[in-house]
N, C-alpha and C positions, 0 to 999 in steps of 0.2 A: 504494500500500500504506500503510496505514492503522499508525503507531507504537502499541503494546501498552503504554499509560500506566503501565497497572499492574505491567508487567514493567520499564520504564524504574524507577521508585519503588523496585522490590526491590530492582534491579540497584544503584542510587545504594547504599539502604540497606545490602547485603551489603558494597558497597567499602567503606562506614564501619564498620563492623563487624568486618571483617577490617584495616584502619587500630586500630581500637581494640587489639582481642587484640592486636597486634604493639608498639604503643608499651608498651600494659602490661608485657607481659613485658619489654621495652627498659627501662624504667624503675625495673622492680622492682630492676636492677643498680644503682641506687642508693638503695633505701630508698623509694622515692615511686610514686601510682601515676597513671593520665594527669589523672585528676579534680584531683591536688595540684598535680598540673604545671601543668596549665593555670590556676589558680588563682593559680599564682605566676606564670604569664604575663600573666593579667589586670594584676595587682597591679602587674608591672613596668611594665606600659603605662598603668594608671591611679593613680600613687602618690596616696595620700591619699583615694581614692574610697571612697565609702559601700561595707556590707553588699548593700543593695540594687543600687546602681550594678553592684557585681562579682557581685550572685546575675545580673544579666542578661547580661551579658557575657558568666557561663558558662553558661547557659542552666540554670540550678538556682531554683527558690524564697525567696527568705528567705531560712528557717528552716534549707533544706538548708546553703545557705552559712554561714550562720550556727553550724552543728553543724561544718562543714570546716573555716574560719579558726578554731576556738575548738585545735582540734587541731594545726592548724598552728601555732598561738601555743604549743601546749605540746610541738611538738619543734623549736621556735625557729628557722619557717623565717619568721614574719613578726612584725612587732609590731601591736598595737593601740593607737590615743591615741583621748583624748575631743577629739570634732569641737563642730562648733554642734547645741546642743541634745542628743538622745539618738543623735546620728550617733556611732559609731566610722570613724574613718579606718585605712586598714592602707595598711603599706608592708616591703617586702622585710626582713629581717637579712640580714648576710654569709653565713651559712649558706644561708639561702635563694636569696640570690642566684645560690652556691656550685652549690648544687641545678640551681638553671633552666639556669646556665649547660651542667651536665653535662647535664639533659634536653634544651636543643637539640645538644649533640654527638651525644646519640644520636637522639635522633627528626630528623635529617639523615640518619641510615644508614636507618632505619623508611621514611622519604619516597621515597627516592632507590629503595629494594626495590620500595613499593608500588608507585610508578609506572615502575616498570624497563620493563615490557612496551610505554610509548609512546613515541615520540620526540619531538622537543623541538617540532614542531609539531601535533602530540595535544593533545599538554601546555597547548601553548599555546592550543588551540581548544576545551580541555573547559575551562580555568580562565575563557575568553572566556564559554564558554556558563554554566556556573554563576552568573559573576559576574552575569548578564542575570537570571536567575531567585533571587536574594538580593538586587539592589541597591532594594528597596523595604525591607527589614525592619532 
């Protein structure tokens, strides 16, 4: 029997989807929403990294990251310095920090739901098999 490519694809796509709606609404209880989070999660793992560097990281454009840290800078979850040349570098504030820290206490509760349905070696052989179809990009 022959696997239905395009019902696997939806299927991936629906769990990210419904992963999405659920941190949102997790996040919203603090002010932020997964786009910022993740953003400050970038940030926290790449301190000093270009615009660019973190539009790819979070899989945004530029310009889109560019329009997101300018807001972020203006509810003072990160800073901006002038890097080499026309690079700005961004790195966490305490607020921010503040932030990320509270978005993994909740997005631990988000995860642990989402994948409630599998057991620990599910878990372990979807994140097996994912990791085989991402370790080139």
């Amino acid at each position: 029997m022959t696997t239905d490519v395009e019902a696997l694809g939806q299927a991936i796509k629906r769990a990210q989807y419904r992963n999405h709606r659920a941190a949102d609404a997790a996040l919203r209880e603090i002010g932020i929403s997964l786009v910022q989070w993740d953003a400050l999660r970038a940030i926290d793992r790449m301190p000093g990294a270009s615009g660019h560097e973190l539009a790819v990281a979070t899989f945004q454009s530029d310009q889109a990251f560019g329009t997101l840290a300018s807001r972020l800078v203006t509810r003072g979850l990160i800073a901006r310095s002038a890097g080499h040349g026309r690079r700005f570098e961004h790195t966490l504030t305490d607020t921010g920090l503040s932030a990320l820290d509270e978005g993994r206490h909740l997005m631990t509760g988000v995860l642990r739901e989402l994948f409630a349905p599998l057991d620990e070696a599910q878990r372990q052989a979807l994140l097996q098999t994912l990791s085989v179809l991402i370790e080139d990009t």
